[in-house]
py3Dmol code that shows the C-alpha trace and the ligand (Angstrom):
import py3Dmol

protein = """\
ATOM      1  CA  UNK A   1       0.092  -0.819  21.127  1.00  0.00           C
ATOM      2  CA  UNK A   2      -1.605  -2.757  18.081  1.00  0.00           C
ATOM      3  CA  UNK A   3      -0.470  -2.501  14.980  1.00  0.00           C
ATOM      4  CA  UNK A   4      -2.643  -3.081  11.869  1.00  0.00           C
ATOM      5  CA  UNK A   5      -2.101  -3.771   8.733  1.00  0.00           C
ATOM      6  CA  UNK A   6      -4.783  -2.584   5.765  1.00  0.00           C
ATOM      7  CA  UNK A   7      -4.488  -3.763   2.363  1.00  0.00           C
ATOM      8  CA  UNK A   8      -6.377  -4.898  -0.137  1.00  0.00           C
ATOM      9  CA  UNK A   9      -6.275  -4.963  -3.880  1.00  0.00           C
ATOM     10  CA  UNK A  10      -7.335  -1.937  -7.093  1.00  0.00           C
ATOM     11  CA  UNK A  11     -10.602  -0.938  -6.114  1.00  0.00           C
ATOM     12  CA  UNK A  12     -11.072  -2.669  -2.811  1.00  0.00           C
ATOM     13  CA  UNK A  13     -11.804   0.319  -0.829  1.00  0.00           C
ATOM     14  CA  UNK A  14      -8.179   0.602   0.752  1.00  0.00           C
ATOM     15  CA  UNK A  15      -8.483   4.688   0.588  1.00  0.00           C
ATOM     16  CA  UNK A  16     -12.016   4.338   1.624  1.00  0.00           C
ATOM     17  CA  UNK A  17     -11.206   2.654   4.472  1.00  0.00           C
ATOM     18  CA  UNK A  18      -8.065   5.020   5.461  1.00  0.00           C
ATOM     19  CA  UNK A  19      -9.917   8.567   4.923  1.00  0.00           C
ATOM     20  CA  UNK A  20     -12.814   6.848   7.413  1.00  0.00           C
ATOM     21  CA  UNK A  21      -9.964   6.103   9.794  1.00  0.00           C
ATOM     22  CA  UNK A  22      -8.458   8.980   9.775  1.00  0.00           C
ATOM     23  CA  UNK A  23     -11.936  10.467   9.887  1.00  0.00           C
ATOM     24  CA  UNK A  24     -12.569   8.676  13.307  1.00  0.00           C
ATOM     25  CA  UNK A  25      -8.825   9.825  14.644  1.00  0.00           C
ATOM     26  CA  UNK A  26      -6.667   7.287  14.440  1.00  0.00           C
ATOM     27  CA  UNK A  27      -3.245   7.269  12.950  1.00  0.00           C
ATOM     28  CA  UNK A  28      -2.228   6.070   9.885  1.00  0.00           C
ATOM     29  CA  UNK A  29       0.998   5.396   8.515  1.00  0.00           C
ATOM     30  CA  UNK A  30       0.697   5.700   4.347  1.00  0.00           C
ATOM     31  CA  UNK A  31       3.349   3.192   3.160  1.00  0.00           C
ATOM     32  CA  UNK A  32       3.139   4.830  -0.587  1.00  0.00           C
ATOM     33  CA  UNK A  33       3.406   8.547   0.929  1.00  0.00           C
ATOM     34  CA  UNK A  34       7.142   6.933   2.440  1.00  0.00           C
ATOM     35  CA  UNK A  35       7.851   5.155  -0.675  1.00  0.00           C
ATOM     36  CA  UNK A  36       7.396   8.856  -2.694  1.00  0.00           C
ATOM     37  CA  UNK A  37       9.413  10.369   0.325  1.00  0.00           C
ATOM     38  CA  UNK A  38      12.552   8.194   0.102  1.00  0.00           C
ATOM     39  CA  UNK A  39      13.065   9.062  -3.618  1.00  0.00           C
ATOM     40  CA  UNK A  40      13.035  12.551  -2.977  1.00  0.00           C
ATOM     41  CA  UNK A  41      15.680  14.704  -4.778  1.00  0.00           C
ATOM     42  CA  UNK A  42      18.733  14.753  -3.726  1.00  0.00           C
ATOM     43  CA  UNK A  43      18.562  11.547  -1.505  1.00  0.00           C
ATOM     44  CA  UNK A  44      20.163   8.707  -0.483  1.00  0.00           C
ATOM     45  CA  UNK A  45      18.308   6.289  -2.701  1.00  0.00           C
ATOM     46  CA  UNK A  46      17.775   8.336  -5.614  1.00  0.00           C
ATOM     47  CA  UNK A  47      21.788   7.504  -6.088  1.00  0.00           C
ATOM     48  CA  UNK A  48      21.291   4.422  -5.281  1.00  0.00           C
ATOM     49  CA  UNK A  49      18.457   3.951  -7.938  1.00  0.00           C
ATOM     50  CA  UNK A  50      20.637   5.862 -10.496  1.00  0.00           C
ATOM     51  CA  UNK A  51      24.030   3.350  -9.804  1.00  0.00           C
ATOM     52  CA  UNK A  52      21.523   0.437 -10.566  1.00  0.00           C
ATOM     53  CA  UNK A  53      19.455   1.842 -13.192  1.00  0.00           C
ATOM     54  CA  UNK A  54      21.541   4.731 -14.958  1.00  0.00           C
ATOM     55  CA  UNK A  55      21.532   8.772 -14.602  1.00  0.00           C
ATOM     56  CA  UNK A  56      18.888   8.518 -17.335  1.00  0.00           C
ATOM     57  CA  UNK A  57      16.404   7.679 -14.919  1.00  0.00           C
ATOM     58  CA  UNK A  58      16.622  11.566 -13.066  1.00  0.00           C
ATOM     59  CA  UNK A  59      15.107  14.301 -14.249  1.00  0.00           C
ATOM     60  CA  UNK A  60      17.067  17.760 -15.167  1.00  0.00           C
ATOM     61  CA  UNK A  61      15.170  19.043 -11.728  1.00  0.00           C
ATOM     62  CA  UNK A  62      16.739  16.479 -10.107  1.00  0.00           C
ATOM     63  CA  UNK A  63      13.720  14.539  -9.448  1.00  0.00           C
ATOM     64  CA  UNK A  64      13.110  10.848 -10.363  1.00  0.00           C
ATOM     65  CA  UNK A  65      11.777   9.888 -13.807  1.00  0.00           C
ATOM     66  CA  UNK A  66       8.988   7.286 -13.083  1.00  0.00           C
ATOM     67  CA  UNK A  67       7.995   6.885 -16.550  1.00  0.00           C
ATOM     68  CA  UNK A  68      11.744   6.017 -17.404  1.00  0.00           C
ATOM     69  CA  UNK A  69      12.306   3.710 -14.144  1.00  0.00           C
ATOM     70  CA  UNK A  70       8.638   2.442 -15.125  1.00  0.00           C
ATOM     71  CA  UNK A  71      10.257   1.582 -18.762  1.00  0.00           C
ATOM     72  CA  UNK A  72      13.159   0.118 -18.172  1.00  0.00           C
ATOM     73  CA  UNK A  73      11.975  -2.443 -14.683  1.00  0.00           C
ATOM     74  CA  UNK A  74       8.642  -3.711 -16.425  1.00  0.00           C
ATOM     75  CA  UNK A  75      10.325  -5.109 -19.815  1.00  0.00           C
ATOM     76  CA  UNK A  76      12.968  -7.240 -17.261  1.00  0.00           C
ATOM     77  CA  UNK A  77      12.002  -9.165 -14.245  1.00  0.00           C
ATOM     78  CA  UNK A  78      15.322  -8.617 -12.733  1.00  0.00           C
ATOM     79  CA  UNK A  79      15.313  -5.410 -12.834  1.00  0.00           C
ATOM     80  CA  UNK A  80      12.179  -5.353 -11.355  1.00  0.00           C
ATOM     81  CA  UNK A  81      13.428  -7.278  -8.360  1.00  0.00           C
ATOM     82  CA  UNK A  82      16.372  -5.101  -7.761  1.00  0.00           C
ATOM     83  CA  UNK A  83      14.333  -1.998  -7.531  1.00  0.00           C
ATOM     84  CA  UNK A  84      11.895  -3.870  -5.505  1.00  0.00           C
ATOM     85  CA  UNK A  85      14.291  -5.005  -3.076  1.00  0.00           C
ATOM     86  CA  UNK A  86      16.310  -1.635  -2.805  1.00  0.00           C
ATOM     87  CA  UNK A  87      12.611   0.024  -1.965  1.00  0.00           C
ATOM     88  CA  UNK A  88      11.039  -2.563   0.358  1.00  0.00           C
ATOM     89  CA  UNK A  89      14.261  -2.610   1.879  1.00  0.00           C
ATOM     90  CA  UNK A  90      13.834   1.162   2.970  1.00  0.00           C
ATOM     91  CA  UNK A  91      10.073   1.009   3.532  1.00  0.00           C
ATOM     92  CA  UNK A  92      10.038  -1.364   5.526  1.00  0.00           C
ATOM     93  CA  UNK A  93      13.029   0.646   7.707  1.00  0.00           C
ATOM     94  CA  UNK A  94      11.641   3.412   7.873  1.00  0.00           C
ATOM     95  CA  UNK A  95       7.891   1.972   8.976  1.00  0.00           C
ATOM     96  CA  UNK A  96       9.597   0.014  11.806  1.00  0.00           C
ATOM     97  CA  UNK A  97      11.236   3.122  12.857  1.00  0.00           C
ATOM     98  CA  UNK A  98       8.045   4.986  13.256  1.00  0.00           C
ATOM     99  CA  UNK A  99       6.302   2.401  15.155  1.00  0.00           C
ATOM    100  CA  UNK A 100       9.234   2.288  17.541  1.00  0.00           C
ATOM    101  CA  UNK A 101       8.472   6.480  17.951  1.00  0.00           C
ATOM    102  CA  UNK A 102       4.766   6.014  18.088  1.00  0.00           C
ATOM    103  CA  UNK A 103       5.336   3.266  20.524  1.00  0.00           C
ATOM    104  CA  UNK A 104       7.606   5.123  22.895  1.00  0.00           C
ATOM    105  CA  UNK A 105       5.121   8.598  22.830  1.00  0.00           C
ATOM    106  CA  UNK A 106       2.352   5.865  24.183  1.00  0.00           C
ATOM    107  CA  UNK A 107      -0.364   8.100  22.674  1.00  0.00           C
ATOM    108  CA  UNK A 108      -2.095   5.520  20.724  1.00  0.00           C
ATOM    109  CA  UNK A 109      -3.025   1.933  21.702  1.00  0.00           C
ATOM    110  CA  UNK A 110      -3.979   1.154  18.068  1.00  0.00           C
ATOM    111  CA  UNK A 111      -2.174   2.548  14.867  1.00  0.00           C
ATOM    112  CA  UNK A 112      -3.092   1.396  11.208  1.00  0.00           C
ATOM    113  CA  UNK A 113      -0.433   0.778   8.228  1.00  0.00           C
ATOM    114  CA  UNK A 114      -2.164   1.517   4.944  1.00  0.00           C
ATOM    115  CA  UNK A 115      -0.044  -1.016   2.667  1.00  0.00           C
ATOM    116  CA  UNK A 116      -1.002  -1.725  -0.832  1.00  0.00           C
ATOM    117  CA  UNK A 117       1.692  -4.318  -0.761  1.00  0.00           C
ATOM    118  CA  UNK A 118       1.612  -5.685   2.946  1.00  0.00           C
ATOM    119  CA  UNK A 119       2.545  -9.150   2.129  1.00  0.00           C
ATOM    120  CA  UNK A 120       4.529  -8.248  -0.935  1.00  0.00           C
ATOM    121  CA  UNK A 121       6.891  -6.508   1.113  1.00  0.00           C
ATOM    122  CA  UNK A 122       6.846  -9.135   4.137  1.00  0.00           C
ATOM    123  CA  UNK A 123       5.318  -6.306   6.237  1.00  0.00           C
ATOM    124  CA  UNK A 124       2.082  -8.779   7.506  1.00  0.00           C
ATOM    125  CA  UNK A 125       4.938 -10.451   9.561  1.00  0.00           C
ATOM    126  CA  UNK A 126       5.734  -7.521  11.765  1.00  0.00           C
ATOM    127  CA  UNK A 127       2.217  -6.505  12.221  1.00  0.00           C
ATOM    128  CA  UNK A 128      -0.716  -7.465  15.284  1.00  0.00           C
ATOM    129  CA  UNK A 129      -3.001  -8.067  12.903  1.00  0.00           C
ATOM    130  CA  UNK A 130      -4.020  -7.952   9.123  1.00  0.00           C
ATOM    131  CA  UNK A 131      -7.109  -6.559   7.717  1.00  0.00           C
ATOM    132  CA  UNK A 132      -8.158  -6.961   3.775  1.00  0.00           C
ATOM    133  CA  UNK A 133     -11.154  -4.788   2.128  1.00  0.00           C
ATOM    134  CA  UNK A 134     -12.567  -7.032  -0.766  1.00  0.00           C
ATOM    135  CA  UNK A 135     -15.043  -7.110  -2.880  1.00  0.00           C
ATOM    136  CA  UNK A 136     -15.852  -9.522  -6.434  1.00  0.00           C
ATOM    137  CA  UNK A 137     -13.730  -8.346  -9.116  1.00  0.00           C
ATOM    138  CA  UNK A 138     -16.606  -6.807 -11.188  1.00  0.00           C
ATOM    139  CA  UNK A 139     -17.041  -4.556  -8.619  1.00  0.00           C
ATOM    140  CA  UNK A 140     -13.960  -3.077  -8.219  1.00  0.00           C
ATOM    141  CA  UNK A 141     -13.863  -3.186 -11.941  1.00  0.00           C
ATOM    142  CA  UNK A 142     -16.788  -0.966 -11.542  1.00  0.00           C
ATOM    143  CA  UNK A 143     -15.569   1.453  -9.241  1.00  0.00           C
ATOM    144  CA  UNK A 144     -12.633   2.011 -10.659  1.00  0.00           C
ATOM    145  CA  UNK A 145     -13.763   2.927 -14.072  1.00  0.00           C
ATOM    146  CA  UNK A 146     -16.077   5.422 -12.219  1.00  0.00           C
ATOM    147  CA  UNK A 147     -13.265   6.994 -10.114  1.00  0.00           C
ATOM    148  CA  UNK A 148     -10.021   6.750 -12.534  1.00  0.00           C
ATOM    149  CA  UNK A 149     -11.858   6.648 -16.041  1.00  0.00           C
ATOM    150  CA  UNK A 150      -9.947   3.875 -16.912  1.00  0.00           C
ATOM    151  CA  UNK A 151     -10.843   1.294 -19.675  1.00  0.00           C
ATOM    152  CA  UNK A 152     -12.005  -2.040 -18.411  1.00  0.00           C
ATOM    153  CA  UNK A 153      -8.969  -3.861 -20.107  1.00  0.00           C
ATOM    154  CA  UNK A 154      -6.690  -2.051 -18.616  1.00  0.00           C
ATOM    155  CA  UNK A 155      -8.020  -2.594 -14.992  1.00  0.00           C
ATOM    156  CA  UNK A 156      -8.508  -6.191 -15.448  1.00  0.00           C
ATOM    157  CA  UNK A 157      -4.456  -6.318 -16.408  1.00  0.00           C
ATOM    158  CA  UNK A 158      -4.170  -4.545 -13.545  1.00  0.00           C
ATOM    159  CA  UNK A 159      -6.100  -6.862 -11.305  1.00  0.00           C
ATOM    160  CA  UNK A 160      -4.024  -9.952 -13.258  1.00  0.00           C
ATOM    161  CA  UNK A 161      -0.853  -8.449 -12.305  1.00  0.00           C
ATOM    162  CA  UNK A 162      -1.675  -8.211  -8.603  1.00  0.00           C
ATOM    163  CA  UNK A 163      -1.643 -11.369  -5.874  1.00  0.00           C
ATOM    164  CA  UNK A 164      -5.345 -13.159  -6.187  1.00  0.00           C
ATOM    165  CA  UNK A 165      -7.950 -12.306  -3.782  1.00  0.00           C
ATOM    166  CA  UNK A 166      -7.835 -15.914  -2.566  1.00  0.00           C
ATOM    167  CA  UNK A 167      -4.048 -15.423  -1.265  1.00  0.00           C
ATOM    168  CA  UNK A 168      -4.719 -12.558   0.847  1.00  0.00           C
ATOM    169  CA  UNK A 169      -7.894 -13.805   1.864  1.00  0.00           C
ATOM    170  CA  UNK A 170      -5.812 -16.358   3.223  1.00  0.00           C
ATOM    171  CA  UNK A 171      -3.462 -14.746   4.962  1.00  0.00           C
ATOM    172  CA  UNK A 172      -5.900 -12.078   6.458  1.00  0.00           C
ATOM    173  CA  UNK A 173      -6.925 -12.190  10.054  1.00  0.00           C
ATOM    174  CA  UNK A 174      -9.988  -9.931   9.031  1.00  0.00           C
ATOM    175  CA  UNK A 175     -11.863  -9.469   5.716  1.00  0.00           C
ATOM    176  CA  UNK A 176     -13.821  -6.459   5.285  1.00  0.00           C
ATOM    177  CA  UNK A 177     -16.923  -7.143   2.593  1.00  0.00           C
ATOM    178  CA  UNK A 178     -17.047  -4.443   0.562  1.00  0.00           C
ATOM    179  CA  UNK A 179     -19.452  -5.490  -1.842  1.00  0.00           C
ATOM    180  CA  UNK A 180     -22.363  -3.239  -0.368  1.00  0.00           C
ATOM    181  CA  UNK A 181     -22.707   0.276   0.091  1.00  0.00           C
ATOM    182  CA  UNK A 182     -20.031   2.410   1.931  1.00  0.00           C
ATOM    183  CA  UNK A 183     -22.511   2.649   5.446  1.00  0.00           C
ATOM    184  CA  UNK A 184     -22.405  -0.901   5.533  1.00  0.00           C
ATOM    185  CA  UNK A 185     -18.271  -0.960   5.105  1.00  0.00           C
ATOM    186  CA  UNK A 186     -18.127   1.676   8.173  1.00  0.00           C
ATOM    187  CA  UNK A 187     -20.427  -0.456  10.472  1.00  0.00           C
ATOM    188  CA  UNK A 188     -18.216  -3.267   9.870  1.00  0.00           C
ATOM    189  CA  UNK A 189     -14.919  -1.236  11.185  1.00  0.00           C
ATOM    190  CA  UNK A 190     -16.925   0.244  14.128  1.00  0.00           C
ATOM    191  CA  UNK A 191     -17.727  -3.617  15.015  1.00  0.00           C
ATOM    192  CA  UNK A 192     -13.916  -4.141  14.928  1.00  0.00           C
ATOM    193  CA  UNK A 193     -13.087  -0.991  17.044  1.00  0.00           C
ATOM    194  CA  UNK A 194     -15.621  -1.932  19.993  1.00  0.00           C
ATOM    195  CA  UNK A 195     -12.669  -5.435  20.342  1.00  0.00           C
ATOM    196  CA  UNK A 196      -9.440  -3.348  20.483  1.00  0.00           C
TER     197      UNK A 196
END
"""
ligand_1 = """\
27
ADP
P -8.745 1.339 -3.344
O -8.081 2.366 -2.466
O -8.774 -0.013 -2.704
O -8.209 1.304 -4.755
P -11.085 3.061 -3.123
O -11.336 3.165 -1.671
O -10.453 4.241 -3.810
O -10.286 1.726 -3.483
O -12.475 2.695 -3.828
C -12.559 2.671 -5.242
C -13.701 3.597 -5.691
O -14.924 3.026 -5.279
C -13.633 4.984 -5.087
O -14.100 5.909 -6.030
C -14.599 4.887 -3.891
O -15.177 6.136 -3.582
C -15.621 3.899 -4.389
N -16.174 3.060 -3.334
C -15.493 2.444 -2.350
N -16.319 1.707 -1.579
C -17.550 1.857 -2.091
C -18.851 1.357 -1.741
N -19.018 0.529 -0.714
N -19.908 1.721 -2.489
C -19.732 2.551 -3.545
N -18.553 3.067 -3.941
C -17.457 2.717 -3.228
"""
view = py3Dmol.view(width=600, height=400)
view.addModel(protein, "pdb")
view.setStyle({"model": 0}, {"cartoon": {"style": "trace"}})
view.addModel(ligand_1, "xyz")
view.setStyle({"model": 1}, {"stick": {}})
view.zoomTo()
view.show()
């Protein structure tokens, strides 16, 4: 079974991508969906989050302040790496223990990993093969003040903040050009599919 890797920066067409994917059948594992599941109330990292960061950082509900955690991690870069380590650590777990159950149901000869930080979390190394939507920065810049409202100052931080288009170009086995309209994205993936 091959296992894929999609990432690709703010605005690249990631989701676009995944909802044609899933459109067309195939399985996809949603690394953010298991990074909101392991921080669910009541579990095992939520104390763990809490020893490192304080009790502050839970909700009366029990449920995990984000806007807190958000606070307190992106004014200190250490703190930042500790909660990036005890997350990543999990992720990465629990993604490699769904493959092995995929694997062993032999259903699928291809999955996909929808990642937003595949290399960021070491993930491209345990994956077949690694593809990257992209498209110029003033596109994306576009599309995302179109879908999120958002000013353009605050999505070029954004962009700033995240690994250049140039490293994961690099480090991609396939680069899908999203600079033209979403038919032409599509025929590129059904190009792909006719090779697995
Ligand atoms: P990402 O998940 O990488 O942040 P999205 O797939 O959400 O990006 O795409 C960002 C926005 O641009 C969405 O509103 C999406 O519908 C739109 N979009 C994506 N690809 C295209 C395209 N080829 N042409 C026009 N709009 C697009």
């Amino acid at each position: 079974m091959k296992v894929i890797g999609l990432t690709g920066g703010i605005g690249s067409g990631k989701s676009t991508v995944t909802d044609y994917l899933i459109a067309r059948g195939f399985h996809v594992l949603d690394a953010d969906q298991i990074a909101r599941e392991i921080v669910l109330p009541g579990s095992e990292m939520l104390i763990q989050l809490a020893s490192a960061f304080g009790r502050g950082i839970i909700l009366e509900d029990g449920s995990l302040d984000r806007k807190k955690l958000g606070e307190i991690v992106f004014s200190d870069r250490e703190k930042k790496k500790t909660l990036d380590g005890l997350m990543h650590t999990r992720i990465l777990e629990l993604i490699h223990e769904r493959i092995l159950q995929i694997r062993e149901e032999r259903k699928h000869k291809v999955i996909f990993i929808d990642a937003p930080l595949l290399f960021e979390t070491g993930l491209h190394k345990s994956v077949s093969e690694i593809w990257l939507t992209d498209a110029d920065d003033e596109t994306r810049i576009q599309r995302i003040m179109a879908r999120d409202g958002m000013s353009r100052e605050e999505i070029e931080k954004r962009i700033s903040a995240q690994m250049t288009r140039e490293e994961k170009q690099s480090l991609a086995d396939v680069i899908l050009d999203n600079t033209g309209d979403q038919e032409s994205l599509y025929q590129q993936i059904e190009q792909l599919m006719k090779k697995i």
